[in-house]
ZADOVO-659324 format. One line per 5 residues: for each residue x, y, z negated of N, C-alpha, C. Coordinates in steps of 0.05 Angstrom, whole numbers, always signed. Layout:
X Y Z X Y Z X Y Z | ... $
//
This chain:
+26 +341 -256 +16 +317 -243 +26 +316 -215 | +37 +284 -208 +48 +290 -182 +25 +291 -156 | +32 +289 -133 +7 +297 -110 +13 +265 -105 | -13 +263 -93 -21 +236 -81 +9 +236 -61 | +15 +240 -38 +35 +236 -26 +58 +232 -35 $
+71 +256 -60 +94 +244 -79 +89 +224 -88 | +63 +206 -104 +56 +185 -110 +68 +165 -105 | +52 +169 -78 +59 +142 -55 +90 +145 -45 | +108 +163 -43 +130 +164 -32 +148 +151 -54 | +144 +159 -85 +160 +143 -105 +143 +110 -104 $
+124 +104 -94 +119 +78 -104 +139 +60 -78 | +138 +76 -57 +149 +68 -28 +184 +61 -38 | +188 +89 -50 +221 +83 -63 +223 +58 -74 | +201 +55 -101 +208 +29 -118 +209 +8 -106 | +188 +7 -84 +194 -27 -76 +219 -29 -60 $
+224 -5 -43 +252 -14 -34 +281 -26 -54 | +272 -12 -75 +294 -30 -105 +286 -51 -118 | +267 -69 -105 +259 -85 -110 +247 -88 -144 | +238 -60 -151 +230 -65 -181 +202 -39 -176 | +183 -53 -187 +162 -35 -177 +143 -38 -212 $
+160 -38 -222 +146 -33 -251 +130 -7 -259 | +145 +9 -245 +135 +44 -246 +110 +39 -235 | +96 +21 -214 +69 +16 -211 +55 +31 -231 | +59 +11 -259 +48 +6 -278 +29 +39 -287 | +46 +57 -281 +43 +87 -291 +17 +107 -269 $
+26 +79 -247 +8 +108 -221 -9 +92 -222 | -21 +68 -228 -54 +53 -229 -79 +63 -243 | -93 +66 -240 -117 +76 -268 -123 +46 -268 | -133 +44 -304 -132 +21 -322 -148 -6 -299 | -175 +7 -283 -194 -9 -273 -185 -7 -246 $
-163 -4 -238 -153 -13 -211 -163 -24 -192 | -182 -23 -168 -185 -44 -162 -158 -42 -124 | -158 -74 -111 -140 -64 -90 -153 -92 -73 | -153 -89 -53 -158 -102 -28 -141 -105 -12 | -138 -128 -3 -122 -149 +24 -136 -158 +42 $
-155 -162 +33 -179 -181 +54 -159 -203 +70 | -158 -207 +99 -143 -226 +113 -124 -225 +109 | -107 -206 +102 -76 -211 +93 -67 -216 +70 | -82 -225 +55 -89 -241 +25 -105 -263 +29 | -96 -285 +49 -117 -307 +37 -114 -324 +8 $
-97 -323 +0 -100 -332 -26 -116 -328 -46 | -131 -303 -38 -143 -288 -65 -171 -290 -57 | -184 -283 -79 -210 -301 -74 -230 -271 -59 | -232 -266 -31 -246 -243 -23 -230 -230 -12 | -196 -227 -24 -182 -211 -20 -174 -195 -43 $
-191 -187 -59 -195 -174 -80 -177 -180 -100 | -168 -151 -121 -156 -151 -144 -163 -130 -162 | -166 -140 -176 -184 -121 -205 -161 -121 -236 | -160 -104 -239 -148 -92 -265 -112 -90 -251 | -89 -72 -268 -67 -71 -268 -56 -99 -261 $
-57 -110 -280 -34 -139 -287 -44 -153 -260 | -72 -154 -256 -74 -179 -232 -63 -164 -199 | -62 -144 -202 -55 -135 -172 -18 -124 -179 | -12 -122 -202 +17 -123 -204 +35 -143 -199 | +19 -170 -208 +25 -201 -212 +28 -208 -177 $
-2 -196 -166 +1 -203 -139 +24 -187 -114 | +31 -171 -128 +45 -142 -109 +76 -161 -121 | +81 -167 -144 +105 -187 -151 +112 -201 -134 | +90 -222 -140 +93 -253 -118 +94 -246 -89 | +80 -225 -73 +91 -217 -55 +117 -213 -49 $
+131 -194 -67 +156 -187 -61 +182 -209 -64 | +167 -232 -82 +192 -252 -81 +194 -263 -59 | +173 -267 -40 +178 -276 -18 +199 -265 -2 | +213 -245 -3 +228 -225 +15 +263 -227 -5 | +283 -231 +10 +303 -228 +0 +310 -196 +0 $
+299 -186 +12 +296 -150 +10 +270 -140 +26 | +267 -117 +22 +244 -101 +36 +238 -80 +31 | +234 -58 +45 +225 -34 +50 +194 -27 +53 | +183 +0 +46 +162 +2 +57 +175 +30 +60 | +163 +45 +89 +174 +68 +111 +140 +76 +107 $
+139 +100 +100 +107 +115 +102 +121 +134 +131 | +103 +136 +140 +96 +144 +173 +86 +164 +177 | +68 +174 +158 +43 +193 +168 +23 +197 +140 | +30 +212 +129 +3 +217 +106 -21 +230 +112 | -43 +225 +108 -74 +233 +120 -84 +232 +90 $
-87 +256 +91 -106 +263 +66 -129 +280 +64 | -151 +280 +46 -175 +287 +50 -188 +275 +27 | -199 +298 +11 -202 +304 -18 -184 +278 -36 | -198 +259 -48 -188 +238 -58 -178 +214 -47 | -173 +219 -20 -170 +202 -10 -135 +202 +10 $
-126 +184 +9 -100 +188 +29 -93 +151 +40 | -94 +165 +61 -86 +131 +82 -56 +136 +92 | -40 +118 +87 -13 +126 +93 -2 +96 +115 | -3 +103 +148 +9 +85 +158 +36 +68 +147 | +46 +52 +155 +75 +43 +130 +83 +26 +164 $
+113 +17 +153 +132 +7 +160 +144 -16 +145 | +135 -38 +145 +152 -52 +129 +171 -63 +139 | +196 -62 +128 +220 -72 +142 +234 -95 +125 | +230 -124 +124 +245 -139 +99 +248 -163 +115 | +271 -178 +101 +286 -203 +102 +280 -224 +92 $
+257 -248 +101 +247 -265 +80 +261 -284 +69 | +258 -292 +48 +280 -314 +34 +284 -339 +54 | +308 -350 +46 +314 -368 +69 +322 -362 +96 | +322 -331 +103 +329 -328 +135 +348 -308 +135 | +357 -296 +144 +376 -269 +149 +369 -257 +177 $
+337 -260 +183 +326 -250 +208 +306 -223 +193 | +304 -200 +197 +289 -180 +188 +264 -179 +204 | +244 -182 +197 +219 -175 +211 +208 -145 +203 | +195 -139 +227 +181 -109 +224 +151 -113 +223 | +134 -96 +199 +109 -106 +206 +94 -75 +197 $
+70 -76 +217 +61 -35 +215 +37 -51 +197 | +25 -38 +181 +1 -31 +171 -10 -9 +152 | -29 -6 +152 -47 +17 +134 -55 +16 +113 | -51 +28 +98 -57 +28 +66 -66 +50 +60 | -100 +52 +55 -114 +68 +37 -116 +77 +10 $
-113 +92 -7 -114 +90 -34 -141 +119 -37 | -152 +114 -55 -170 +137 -69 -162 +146 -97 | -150 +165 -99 -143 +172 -129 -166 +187 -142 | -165 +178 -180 -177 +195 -190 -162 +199 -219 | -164 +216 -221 -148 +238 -253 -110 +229 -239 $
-110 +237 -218 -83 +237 -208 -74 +206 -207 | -94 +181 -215 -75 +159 -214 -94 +138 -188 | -81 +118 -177 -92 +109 -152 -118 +88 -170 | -138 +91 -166 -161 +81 -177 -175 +59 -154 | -159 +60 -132 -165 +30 -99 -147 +42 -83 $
-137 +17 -78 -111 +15 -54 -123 -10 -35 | -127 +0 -6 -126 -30 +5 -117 -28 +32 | -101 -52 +40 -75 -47 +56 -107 -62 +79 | -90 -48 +107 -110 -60 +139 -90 -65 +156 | -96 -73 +174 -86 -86 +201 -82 -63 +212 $
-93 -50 +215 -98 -19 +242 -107 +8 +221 | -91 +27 +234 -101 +56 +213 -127 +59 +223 | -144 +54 +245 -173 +61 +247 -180 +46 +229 | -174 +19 +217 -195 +10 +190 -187 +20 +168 | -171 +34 +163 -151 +43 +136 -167 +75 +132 $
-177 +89 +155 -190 +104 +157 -216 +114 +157 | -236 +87 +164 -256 +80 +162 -263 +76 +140 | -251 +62 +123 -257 +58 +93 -256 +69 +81 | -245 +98 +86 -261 +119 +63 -265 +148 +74 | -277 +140 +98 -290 +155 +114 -273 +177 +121 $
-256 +174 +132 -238 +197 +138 -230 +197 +169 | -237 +217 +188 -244 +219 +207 -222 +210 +230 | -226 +193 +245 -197 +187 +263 -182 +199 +276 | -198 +230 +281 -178 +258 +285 -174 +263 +277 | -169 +260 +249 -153 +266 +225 -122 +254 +230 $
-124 +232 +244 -90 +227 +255 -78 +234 +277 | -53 +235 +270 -33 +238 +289 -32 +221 +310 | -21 +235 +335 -17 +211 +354 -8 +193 +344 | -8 +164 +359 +8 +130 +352 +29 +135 +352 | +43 +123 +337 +68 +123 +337 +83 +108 +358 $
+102 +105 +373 +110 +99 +396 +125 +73 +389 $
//
């Protein structure tokens, strides 16, 4: 079984190849994943089961004529791992790259991510599953 951090570093690979089907393998069946404000489309934020947060992690990515996600810093603590990110992508229609930082929480259980939910700031990414804010590294510069 891989470790939560290998996890996240192959899911980080896939989206950079713009095929994130391998998702499909690291979700447990009852998935659930959170956006809150950076999902207004969705009703809460919220996504429940595989297909609806795959469908949504899709339609995200078509927006981007390419894109990266850069993990920063892994913070882990029992089932839990918050991984600052880097996203680095090119939205359709432009050939201007935007950079955008945010935090993504996941809680694994039987090795597969059982809640993922991306924040604005690693103190809320940390907060949400109680994992102590000296648990991180200095900011990144």
């Amino acid at each position: 079984m891989p470790s939560k951090v290998d996890t996240v570093r192959r899911a980080c690979a896939a989206w950079g190849t713009g095929d994130i089907s391998v998702y499909r393998e690291m979700y447990a069946p009852d998935v659930t994943a959170f956006a809150g404000m950076l999902a207004p489309e969705l009703p809460d934020g919220k996504m429940t089961g595989v297909d609806q947060v795959m469908e949504t992690l899709q339609s995200l990515m078509e927006t981007f004529e390419s894109s990266e996600l850069i993990p920063e810093e892994f913070i882990e603590e029992g089932e839990h791992l918050v991984v600052p990110v880097l996203m680095h992508a090119i939205p359709r229609g432009t050939s201007e790259a935007i950079d955008w930082r945010l935090a993504v929480a996941y809680t694994f259980r039987g090795g597969l991510i059982a809640r993922q939910a991306w924040y604005p700031t690693l103190e809320e990414a940390l907060d949400s599953v109680g994992i102590p804010r000296s648990a991180a590294g200095p900011p990144a510069a």
